[in-house]
N, C-alpha and C positions, 0 to 999 in steps of 0.2 A: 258828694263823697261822704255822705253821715253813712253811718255806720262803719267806718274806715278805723276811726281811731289813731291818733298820732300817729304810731310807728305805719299804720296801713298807710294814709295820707303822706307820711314823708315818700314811701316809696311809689306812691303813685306817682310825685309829683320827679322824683329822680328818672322814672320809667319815663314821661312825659317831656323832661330835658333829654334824656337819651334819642329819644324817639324824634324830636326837632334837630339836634345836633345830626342824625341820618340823613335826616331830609333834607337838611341843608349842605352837605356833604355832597348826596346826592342831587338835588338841584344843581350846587354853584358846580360846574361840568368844565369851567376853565380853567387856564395855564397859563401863566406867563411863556412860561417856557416849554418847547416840545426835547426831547432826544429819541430822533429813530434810527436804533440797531439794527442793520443791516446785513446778519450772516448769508454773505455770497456763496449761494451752492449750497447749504446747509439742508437739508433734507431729513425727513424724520428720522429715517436710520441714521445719517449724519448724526442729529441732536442725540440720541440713545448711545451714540459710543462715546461721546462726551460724557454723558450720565452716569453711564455702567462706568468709567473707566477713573471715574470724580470716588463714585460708593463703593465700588469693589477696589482698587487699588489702591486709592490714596482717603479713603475713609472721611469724606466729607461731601457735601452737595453741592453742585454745580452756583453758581449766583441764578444761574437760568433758573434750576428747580426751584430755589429760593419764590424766584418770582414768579413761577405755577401757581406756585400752593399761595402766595399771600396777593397778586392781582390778576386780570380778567383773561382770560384764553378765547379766542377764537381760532375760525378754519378758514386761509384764506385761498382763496383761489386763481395760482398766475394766469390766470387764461388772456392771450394778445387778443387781438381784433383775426378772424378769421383762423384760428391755430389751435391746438392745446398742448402745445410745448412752445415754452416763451427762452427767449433772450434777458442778458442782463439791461439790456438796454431798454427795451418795451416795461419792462420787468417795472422799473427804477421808472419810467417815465410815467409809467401807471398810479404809481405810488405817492409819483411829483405831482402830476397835474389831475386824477382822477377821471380822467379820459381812458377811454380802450386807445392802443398804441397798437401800429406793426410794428413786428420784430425790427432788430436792427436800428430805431429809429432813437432819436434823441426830442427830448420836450415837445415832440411834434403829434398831434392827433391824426386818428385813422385817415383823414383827408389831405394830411398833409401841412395844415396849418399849424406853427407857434401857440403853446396853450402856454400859461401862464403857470408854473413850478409853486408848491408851497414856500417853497425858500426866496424866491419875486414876488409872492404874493407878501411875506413877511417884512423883507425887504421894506415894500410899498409902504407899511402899516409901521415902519419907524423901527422891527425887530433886529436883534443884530442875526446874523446869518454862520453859519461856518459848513465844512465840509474834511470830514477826514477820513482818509482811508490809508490802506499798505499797497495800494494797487498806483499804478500813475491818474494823478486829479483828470487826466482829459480822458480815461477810460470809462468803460460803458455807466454803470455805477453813478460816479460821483456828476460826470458830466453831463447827466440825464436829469439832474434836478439844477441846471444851470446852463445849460447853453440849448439849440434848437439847430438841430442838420439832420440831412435823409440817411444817410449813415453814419453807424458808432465806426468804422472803419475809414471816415476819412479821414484827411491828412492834420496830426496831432497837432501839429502849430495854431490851425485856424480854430479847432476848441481850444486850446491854451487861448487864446485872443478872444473869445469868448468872454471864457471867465473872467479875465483880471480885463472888460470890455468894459463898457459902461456903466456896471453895476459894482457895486463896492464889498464884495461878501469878505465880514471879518477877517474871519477863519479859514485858511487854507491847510490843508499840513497834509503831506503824500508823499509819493513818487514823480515821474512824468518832467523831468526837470530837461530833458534834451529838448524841448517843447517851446523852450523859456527861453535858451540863449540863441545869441545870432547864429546865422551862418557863419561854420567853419571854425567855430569856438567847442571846446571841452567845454562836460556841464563843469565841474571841477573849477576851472579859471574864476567863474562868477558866484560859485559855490564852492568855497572852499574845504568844509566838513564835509564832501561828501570824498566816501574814498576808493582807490583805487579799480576794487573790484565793480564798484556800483558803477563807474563813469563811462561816458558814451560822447560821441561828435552830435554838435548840435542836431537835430531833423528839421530843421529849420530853414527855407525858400530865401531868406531875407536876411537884413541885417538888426531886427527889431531884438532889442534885450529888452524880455519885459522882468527881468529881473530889478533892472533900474528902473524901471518906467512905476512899476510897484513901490519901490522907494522912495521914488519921488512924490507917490500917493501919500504915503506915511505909513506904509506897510512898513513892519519891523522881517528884515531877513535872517532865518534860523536855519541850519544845515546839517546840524549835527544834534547830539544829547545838549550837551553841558548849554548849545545856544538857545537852544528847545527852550531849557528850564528857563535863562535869564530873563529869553525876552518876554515868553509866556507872565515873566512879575512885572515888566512895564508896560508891553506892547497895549494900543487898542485896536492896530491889526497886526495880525500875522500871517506871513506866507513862510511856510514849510517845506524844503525841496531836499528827499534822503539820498534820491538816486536817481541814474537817468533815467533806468524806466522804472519795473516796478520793485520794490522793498523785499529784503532778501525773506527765505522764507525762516521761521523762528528758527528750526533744527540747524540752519545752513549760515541763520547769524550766531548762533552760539559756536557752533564749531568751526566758523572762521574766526571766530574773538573780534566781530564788527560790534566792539563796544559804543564806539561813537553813534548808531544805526540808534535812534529810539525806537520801542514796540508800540503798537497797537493802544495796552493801556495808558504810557507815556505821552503817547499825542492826544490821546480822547482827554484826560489830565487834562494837558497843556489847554487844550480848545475851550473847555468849562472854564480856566481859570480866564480865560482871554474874555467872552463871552458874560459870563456872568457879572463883570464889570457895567453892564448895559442895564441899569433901572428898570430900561421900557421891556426886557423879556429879549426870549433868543428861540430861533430855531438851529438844528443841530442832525446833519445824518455824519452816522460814525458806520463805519461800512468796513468788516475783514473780510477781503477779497480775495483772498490767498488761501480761503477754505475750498473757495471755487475752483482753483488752480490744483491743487492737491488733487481732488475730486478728478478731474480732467486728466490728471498722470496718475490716476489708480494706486495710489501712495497712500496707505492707510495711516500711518504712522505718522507720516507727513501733517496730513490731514486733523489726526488726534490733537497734535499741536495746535496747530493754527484754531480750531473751536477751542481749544481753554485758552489762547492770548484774546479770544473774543470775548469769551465768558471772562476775564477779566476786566478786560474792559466795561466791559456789560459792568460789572459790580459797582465802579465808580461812581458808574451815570448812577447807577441805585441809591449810591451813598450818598449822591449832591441828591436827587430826589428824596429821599430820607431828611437832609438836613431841610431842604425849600419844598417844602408837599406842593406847592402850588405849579412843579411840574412834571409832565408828564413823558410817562416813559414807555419808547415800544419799541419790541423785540420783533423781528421776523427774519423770512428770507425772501429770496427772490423767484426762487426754483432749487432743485438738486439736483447733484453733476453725477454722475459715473455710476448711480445704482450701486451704491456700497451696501453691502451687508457682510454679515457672520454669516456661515451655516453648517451643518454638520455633516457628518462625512463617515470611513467604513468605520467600525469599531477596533481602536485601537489601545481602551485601557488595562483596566486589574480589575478582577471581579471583589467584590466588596459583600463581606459578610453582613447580616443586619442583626441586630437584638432581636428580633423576632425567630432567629434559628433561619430566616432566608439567605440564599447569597441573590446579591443584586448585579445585573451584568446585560444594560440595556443594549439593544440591538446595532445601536448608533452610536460613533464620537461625537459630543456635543462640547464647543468650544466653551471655556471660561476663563477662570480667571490669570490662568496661565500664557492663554492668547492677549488675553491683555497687557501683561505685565511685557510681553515678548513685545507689541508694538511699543510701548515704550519706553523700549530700551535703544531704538534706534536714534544713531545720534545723528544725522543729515539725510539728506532728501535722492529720491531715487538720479534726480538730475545732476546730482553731486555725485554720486555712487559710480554710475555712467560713464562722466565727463572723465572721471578719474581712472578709468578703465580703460578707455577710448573702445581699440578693434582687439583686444586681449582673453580671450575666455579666462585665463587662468587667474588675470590679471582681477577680472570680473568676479571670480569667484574669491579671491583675497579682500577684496573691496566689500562683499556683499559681509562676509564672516565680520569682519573688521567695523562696517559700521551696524548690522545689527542681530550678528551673533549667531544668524543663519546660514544653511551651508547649501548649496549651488551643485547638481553635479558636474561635470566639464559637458555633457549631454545639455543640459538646462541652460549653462552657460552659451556654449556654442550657438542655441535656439535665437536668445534673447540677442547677441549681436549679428545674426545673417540676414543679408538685406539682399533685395531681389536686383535682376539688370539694371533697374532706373536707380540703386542707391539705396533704395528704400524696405526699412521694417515690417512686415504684416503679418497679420494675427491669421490665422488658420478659419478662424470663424466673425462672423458682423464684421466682417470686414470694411465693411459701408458706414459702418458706428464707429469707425476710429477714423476721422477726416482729417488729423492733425498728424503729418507724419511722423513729424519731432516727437508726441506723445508717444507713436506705437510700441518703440524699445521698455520704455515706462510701465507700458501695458503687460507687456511680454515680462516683466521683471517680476513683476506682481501675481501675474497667472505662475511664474515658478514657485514662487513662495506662498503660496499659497496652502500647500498641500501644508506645510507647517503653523501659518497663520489663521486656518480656514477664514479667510475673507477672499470672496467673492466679488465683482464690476460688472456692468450688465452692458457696458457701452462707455466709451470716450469721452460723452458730448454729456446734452441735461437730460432731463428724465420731466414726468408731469407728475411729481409728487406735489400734493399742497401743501401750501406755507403755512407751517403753525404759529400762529402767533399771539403774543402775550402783552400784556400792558399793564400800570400801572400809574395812580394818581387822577387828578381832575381828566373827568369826561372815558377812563380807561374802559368804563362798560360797554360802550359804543364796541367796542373790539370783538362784543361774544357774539357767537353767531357763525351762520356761513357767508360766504360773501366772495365777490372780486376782491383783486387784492386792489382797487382803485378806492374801495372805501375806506382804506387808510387814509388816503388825502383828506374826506370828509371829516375823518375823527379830528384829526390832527388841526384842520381849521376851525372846525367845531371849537376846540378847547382853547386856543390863541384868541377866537373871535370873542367868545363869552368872559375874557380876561380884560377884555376893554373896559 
C-alpha cells in the first residue's frame, strides 16, 4: 500500500472491513429461524391492488413493498406434477416437502408416498414448529405442511388427529375447531371464547376431545383475544381454536363487532411470542387464507381487506426479523384465485384543458383513484350482503346501497338472485369456471357492480399466475431466480441447516 498515505491507507483498510463484513454476511446463509408467509390466492394482480390502494389512498407503502425494495425477489412457479393449475394443497405440499405433488393431495409425493414437511424435518432437528392461519388448521394450507392423506377433502377429524398426532407442533392458532370436539358436542362447550355466530356441531365420528387430550399435552387452550394475549406470556405451547370452521372475514368481523375473534396480525404476534422462547430456533408458516376465499366469491373489496390484514401481519414477522437478523423471512403465494383485475371501459369523464392550449379527452375510462376509494368503503362481504337479502331484489338492492354505497337496478337485482329448476345460480358465460354453486350469486353480484367499480373475474376457481416471491435475511438470495415453487423448501432448509 506505499504510496497510499495515512488517509489513503485508513480507507483502504475500512474498504477491506467493509468488503469481509459482505462476505461474511454473504457466506454465513443461515437462520435460526424461518417465517413463510403464505398469501392464499394472492396473485400479481391481487399483490398490485394492495400496493395501489396502500400509495394512492392511504399514502404509505405496503410492509410487502417495503420488503422489494430492501430483500431478494424471485419468480416462483406453482406448477403440480402433471398440471399447470395447482391446488392449495399440492401448492402447500410443495413448498413443505420439495417434492412435485398431485393436486389435492396432502405431504404426499407424486407416487403417493409420505415425504417428510420442513416443519418434521424442523421438528426432527430439536426446532420449535408453529402453524397459523384464518382458515380451519385441517385445511389445504396449513395441513399440507403437517399431516399425509390422498385428499385435502377427506374427513376433517382424521387431519385434526393428525396434527395434535404424534408430533408436538408448538404452535397452533386457526379456525377448524368442529374437528376437535367429540361427537354431538358444540365447538362452544369446550371452547368457550368462541361465539355464537362462529359455532358448529362437532364433525366428528367418535367420542375423541382432543381439546383435552392437548391439555393434558401441556398445550395452553386460547379461544378468544384477551386468552390469545395471556397465554401467548406463558404458554410453551399453544393450541388456538376461533371458530368452528373457518375465521370470519375482516369486513364481516368488524361489522359484526366479533371483538373477542383475534386477526391475522394478532395470532402471527401471539406465535412469535410463543416460539421465540425456543433458544434452539423455530420454523413458522403464517398463511391468510381468506385472500383466497375473497378471490373465489369475486368480492374485490373483500379481498382488498384480507391482503392488508396479511401485509400486516407480514410487518411483524419483519419487525422480529429486524430485531433477530439471524432470521429469515419469506413472502409468497400459492396460486391466484378469480383473475381479478381493473380495466377500463367507454369514456365516461370531463374533458380536461392542459397548459399547453390542448384539451385532453382520452378515448377510454380509465379506473383510479376513485375506484379505489369506492372498494374501500365497503363495510361487509358479498356473503353478508346476500344472506341479508335472502330471495328479495329490493331487499338486495337496500343491502348493496347500505353496505357499499353502490346502487343495484331492480333489473340487476332480479339477475343476481334467479336461480334455474335445480335451485341454482348461473352466470351466462364460463359457466364450467364457476363449480361452486354457493359462489355463483357472489359472481353475479360482482359482474353488476362492476360497471361502477371496473373490476373485472375471469373465473371462480385459480388461475396459473406465478407466485412472486420475496425474502429477507440469512440465505434470502437463494429466492432470486425462476424456479418451482418446491425450491422454497430447499431455501428454507438451506438456511436452518447452516444455523447448526
Amino acid at each position: 500500500m506505499r504510496g497510499l498515505g495515512i488517509a489513503g491507507l485508513l480507507a483502504a483498510i475500512l474498504l477491506s472491513l467493509s468488503l469481509a463484513a459482505r462476505d461474511t454476511r454473504s457466506a454465513s446463509v443461515g437462520a435460526p429461524n424461518v417465517i413463510l408467509f403464505i398469501g392464499d390466492g394472492l396473485g400479481p394482480t391481487q399483490m398490485k391492488l394492495g400496493l395501489d390502494y396502500a400509495r394512492v389512498v392511504q399514502g404509505r407503502p405496503l410492509h410487502l413493498e417495503t420488503l422489494m425494495e430492501n430483500g431478494d425477489t424471485g419468480y416462483a412457479l406453482p406448477l403440480p406434477y402433471q398440471a399447470v393449475v395447482i391446488d392449495s394443497a399440492s401448492s402447500a405440499t410443495q413448498m413443505g416437502t420439495g417434492q412435485p405433488a398431485r393436486n389435492e393431495t396432502l405431504g404426499l409425493d407424486a407416487d403417493g408416498r409420505e415425504s417428510r414437511t420442513i416443519l418434521e424435518w424442523a421438528e426432527d432437528r430439536g426446532l420449535a414448529t408453529g402453524l397459523v392461519t384464518n382458515m380451519r388448521l385441517t385445511h389445504a394450507t396449513p395441513a399440507a405442511f403437517a399431516t399425509h392423506h390422498v385428499s385435502r377433502y377427506g374427513e376433517e377429524h382424521l387431519l385434526a388427529d393428525q396434527l395434535l398426532g404424534g408430533r408436538d407442533i408448538d404452535v397452533l392458532l386457526g379456525g377448524g375447531a368442529r374437528a376437535f370436539v367429540p361427537r354431538g358436542e358444540r365447538t362452544s362447550e369446550s371452547l368457550s371464547g368462541i361465539p355464537t355466530s362462529l359455532d358448529e356441531d362437532s364433525r366428528r365420528g367418535d367420542a375423541r376431545n382432543l381439546i383435552d387430550e392437548a391439555r393434558g399435552r401441556g398445550y395452553t387452550i386460547v379461544s378468544d383475544r384477551d386468552s390469545l394475549r395471556d397465554g401467548a406470556a406463558t404458554a410453551g405451547r399453544l393450541l388456538g381454536l376461533f371458530a368452528a370452521n373457518n375465521l370470519p372475514y375482516v369486513l364481516d368481523r368488524r361489522h359484526e363487532r366479533l371483538d373477542g375473534v383475534p386477526s391475522l396480525p394478532e395470532l402471527t404476534q401471539a406465535a412469535l411470542q410463543v416460539l421465540a422462547k425456543n433458544e434452539g430456533g423455530f420454523f413458522l408458516m403464517v398463511e391468510g387464507g381468506l385472500i383466497d376465499y375473497a378471490g373465489h366469491d369475486n368480492d374485490a373489496a373483500t379481498l382488498l381487506q384480507e391482503i392488508l390484514d396479511f401485509d400486516e401481519a407480514l410487518g411483524l414477522g419483519l419487525r422480529f426479523q429486524s430485531d433477530n437478523p439471524q432470521t429469515l423471512v419469506v413472502v409468497t403465494a400459492d396460486h391466484g384465485t378469480g383473475g381479478f383485475s381493473f380495466t377500463y371501459s367507454g369514456w365516461r369523464g370531463e374533458q380536461e384543458p392542459l397548459a399547453n392550449g390542448q384539451t385532453y379527452r382520452p378515448r377510454w375510462y380509465y379506473p383510479g383513484e376513485a375506484e379505489l376509494r369506492l372498494l374501500g368503503r365497503q363495510d361487509r362481504s358479498f356473503w353478508r350482503i346476500l344472506e341479508r337479502a335472502g330471495a328479495d331484489p329490493a331487499k338486495l338492492q337496500e343491502e348493496v346501497q347500505s353496505a357499499t354505497g353502490l346502487s343495484l337496478t331492480s333489473d340487476e337485482a332480479a339477475r343476481v338472485l334467479a336461480r334455474n329448476p335445480e335451485g341454482h345460480a348461473e352466470t351466462s358465460d364460463f359457466r364450467e369456471f364457476y363449480t361452486e354453486p354457493e359462489v355463483v350469486p357472489l359472481a353475479l353480484l360482482g359482474r353488476a357492480l362492476s360497471r361502477q367499480t371496473s373490476v373485472v373475474w375471469s373465473t371462480g376457481g385459480h388461475t396459473s399466475d406465478p407466485a412472486l416471491t420475496f425474502g429477507i435475511g440469512p440465505g434470502a438470495e437463494g429466492l432470486r431466480g425462476v424456479y418451482r415453487n418446491t425450491h422454497l423448501h430447499d431455501v428454507m432448509k438451506r438456511s436452518l441447516e447452516a444455523a447448526e
